[in-house]
N, C-alpha and C positions, 0 to 999 in steps of 0.2 A: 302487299308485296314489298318487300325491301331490299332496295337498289344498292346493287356493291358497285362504289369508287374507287380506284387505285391510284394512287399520284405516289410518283418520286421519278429516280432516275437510274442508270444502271452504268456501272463503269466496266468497260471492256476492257480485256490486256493488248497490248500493241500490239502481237503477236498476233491475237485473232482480231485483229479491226478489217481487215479485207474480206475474211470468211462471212464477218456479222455484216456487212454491206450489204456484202450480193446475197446474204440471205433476207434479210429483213424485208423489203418488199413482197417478199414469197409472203412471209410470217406474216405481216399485214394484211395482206389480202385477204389469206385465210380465217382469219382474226375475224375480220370484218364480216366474213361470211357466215361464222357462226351464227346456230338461233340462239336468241338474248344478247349480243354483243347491239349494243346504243351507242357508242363511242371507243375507238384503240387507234391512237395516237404515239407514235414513237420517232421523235425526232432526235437532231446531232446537234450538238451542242455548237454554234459559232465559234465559243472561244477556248473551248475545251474539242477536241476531234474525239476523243475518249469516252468522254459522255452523252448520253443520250440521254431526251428528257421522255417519261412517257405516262400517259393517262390515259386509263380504260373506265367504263362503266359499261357495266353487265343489268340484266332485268331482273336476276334475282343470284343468292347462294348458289342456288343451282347450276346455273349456266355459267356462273365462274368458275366453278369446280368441276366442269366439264370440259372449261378452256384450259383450267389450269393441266388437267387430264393430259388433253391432246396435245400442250405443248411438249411435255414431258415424253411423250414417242416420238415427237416431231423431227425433222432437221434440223427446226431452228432448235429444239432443244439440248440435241448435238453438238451444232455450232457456239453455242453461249452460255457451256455449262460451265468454262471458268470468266463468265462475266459477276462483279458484284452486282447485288441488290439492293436499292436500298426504298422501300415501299412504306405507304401510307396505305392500310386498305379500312377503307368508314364504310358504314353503313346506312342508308336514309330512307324513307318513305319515302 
């Protein structure tokens, strides 16, 4: 089985920094709840308000591409669809 990591970080526009707030804890939770999700971590940057830092690991392709699914109909995926991306995603055993 081979574990997907995702590291980077994601820049929000000023304009939706208040939408992506109060949504983000929803989007975690849920995250978290998925089956395969091992780690989803998304934090705000101290010295940037803009940036958020965020690292997930999933248990396999699969269960990423099942998060990545559900975020895509989601709220949060409403709320942060003019957030940049900028993603690492590896692969490991």
């Amino acid at each position: 089985m081979t574990k997907i990591t995702l590291t980077g970080h994601i820049m929000v526009p000023h304009q939706d920094l208040n939408q992506v707030q109060q949504a983000l804890s929803e989007h975690i939770k849920l995250t978290q709840e998925e089956t395969g999700c091992l780690v989803f971590k998304v934090t705000q940057n101290v010295h940037n308000p803009l940036r958020f830092e965020v690292y997930e690991e999933f248990i396999d392709q699969a269960a990423f591409d099942l998060h990545q699914a559900r975020v895509k109909a989601s709220l949060w995926g409403q709320v942060a669809q003019n957030v940049e991306r900028f993603y690492n995603v590896s692969h490991s055993e």
